[in-house]
C-alpha positions in Angstrom: 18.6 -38.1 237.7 19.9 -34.2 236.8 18.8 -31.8 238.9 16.7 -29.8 236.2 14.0 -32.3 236.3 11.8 -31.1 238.7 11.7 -27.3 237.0 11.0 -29.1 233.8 8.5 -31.3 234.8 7.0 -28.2 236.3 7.4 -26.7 232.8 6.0 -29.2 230.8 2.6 -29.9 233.0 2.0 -25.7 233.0 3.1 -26.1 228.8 3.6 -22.3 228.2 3.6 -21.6 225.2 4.6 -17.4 224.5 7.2 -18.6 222.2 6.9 -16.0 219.1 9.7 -17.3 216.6 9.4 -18.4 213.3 12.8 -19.5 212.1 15.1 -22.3 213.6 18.1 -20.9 215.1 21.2 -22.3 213.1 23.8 -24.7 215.1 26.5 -27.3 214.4 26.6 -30.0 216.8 28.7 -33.5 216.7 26.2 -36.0 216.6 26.7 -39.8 218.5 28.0 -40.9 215.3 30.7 -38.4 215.8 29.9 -36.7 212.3 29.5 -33.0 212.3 25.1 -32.3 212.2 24.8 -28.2 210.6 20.7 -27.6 210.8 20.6 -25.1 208.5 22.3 -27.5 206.2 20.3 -30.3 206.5 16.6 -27.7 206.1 18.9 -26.1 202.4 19.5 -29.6 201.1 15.6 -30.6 201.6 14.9 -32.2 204.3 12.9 -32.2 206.9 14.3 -31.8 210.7 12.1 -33.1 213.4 14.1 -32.9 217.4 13.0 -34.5 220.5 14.7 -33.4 223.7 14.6 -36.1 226.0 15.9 -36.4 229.3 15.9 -39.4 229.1 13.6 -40.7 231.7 10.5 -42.6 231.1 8.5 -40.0 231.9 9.3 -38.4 228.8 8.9 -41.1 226.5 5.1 -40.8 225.4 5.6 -37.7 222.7 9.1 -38.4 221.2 8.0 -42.0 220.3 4.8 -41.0 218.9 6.4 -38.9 216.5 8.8 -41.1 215.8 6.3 -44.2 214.9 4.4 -42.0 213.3 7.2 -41.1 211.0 7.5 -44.6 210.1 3.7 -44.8 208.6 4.9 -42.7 205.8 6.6 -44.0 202.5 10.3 -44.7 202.2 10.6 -41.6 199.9 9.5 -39.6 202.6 11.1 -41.1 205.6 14.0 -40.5 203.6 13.4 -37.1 203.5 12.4 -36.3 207.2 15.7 -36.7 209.8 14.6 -37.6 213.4 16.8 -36.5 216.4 16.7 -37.6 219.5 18.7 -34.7 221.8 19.6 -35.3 225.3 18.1 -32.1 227.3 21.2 -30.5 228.4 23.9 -32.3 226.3 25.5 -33.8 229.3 24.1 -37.4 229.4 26.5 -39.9 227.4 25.9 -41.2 223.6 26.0 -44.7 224.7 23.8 -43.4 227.8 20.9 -41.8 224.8 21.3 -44.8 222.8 20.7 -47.7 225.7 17.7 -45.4 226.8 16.3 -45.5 222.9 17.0 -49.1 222.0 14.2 -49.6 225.0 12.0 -47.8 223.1 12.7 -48.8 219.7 14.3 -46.0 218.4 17.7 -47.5 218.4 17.8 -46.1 214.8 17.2 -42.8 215.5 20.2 -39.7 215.0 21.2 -38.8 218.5 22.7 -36.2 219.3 24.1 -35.0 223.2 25.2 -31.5 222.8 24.7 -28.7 224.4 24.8 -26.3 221.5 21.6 -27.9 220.6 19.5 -25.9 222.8 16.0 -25.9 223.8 16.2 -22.2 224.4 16.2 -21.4 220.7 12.5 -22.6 221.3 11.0 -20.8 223.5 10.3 -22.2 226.8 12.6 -25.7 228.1 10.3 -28.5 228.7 10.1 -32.6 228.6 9.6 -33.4 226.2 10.3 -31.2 223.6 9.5 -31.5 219.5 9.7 -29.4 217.0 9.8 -29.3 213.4 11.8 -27.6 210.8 12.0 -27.5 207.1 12.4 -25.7 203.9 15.5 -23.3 202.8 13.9 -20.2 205.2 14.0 -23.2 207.8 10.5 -22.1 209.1 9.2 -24.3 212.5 6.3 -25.7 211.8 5.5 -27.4 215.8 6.9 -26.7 218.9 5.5 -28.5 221.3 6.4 -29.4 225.0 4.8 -32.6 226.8 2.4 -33.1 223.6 2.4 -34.5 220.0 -1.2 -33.1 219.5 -0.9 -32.5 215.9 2.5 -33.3 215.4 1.4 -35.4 211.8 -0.6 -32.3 210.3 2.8 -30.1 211.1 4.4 -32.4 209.3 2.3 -33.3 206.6 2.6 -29.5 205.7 6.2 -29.0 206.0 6.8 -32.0 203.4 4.3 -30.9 201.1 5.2 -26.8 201.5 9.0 -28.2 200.8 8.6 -30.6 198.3 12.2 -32.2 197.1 12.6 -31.8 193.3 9.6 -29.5 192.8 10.2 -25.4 192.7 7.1 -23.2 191.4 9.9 -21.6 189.4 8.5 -19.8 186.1 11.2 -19.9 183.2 8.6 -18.8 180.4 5.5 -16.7 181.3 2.2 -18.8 180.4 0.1 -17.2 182.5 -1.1 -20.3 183.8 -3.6 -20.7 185.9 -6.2 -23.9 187.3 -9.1 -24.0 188.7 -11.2 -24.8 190.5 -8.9 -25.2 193.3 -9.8 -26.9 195.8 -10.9 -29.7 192.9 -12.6 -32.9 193.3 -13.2 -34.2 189.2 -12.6 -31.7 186.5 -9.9 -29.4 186.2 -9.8 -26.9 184.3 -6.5 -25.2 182.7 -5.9 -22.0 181.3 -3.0 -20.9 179.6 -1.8 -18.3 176.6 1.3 -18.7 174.0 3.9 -16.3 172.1 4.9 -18.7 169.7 3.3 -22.0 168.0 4.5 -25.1 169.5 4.3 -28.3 171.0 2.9 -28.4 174.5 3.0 -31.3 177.3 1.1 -31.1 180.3 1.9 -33.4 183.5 0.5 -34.0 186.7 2.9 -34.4 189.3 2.7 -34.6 193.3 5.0 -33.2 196.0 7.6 -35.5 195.5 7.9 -34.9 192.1 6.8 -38.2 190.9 4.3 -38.4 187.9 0.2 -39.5 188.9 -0.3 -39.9 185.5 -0.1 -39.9 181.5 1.8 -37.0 180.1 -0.9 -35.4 177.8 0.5 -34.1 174.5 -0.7 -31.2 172.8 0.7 -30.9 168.8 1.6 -27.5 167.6 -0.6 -25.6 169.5 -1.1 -21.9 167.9 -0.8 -18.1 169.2 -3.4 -17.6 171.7 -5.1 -18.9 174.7 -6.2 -21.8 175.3 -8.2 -24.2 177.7 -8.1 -28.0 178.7 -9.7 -30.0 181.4 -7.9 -33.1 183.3 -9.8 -35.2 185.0 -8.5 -35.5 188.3 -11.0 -37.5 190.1 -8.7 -40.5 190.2 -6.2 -38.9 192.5 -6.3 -39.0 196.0 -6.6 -36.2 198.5 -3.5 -34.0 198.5 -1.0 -31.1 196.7 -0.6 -31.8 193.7 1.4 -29.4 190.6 0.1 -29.1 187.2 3.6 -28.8 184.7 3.1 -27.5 181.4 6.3 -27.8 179.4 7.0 -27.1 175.8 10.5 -26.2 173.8 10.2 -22.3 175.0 10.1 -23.6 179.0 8.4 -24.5 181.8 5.6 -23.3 184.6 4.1 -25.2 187.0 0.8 -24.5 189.2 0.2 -25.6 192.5 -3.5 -27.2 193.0 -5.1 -29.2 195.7 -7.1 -32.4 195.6 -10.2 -32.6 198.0 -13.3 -34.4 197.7 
């Protein structure tokens, strides 16, 4: 047993919390696979960085494998999307030590890492457990947590949807698009003005960038604006994106489903 336990167990039942950062602190660790893990980028390519310091000891089980089971109630798209680490506390416990220790748990499949340039210092105060969060190309933490996975799935349930994959609320033509009501439960209703008659499609779309429905097609729509309203009430609770596309570009509004 290392002789930090007792000073983190100490940590962990007091759970300070005066930790005032925002953004992950970059590093480049050699994972138990040997390969070469770079945070910041994992966070630029998209996905979704969870790490869970562990000791390990059985005392410091309970959080790491919540959020780690919890993680596998999503959809294969998204588990895809979100990497799972489990980090030995001080990087000085072996790989074949970490994985013996998660195989016990289940996790045998987790990414494991025992380095100590991943450091629970970058997040505020060292504790055991440790989890925290990261995502997105400003790699914002969205939980840091030590001894507790209170709200764990609502941290992550907004980093995957602020970060979505293939979608960017880019604007390559100026519609002046705009939605409401938003929050919507039934009826949407769309606004949007054009230079130039054309064609218009309008899609539905959720964070994943995966269609929710029929692309509806407009036929030479004139000079002007114009109104529509989609009938939303068939989706279920969530971000979605409204598209609008035609030959001139695309914009793309962000709207939330809540009923």
């Amino acid at each position: 047993m290392k002789k930090h336990f007792l000073s983190l167990v100490l940590l962990s039942v007091i759970n300070v919390n005066v930790f005032a950062q925002t953004t992950a602190t970059d590093f480049t660790a050699i994972d138990c696979h040997g390969d070469s893990y770079n945070l910041y980028s994992k966070l630029d390519a998209g996905k979704v960085v969870v790490l869970a310091w562990v000791m390990p000891c059985s005392a410091c089980i309970a959080d790491p494998l919540d959020a780690f089971t919890t993680i596998q109630t999503y959809g294969i798209s998204q588990q895809n999307r979100i990497q799972f680490n489990l980090v030995d506390d001080f990087g000085n416990t072996t790989c074949s030590s970490l994985s013996g220790w998660a195989n016990l748990y289940g996790m045998g499949n987790a990414n494991m890492i025992s380095d100590p340039v991943v450091s629970m210092a970058d997040y505020g105060v060292n504790g055991m457990p440790k989890v925290v969060i990261i995502a997105g190309s400003n790699h914002k933490i969205y939980y840091n947590e030590n001894s507790s996975s209170a709200g764990f799935q609502t941290a992550l349930d907004l980093a995957l949807a602020e970060n979505p994959l293939t979608i960017k609320e880019t604007i390559s033509v100026n519609y002046e698009l705009n939605v409401f009501p938003n929050p919507v439960n039934q009826l949407l209703s769309v606004s949007y003005s054009i230079n130039i008659p054309c064609n218009l499609t309008i899609e539905i779309i959720d964070v994943l960038g995966a269609k929710t429905q029929q692309s509806i097609i407009y036929s030479e729509k004139q000079i002007g604006k114009h109104s529509e309203s989609i009938d939303v009430s068939n989706l279920e609770n969530g971000i979605y994106f409204l598209k609008i596309n035609s030959p001139n570009g695309t914009q793309m509004k962000k709207f939330i489903v809540s009923k």
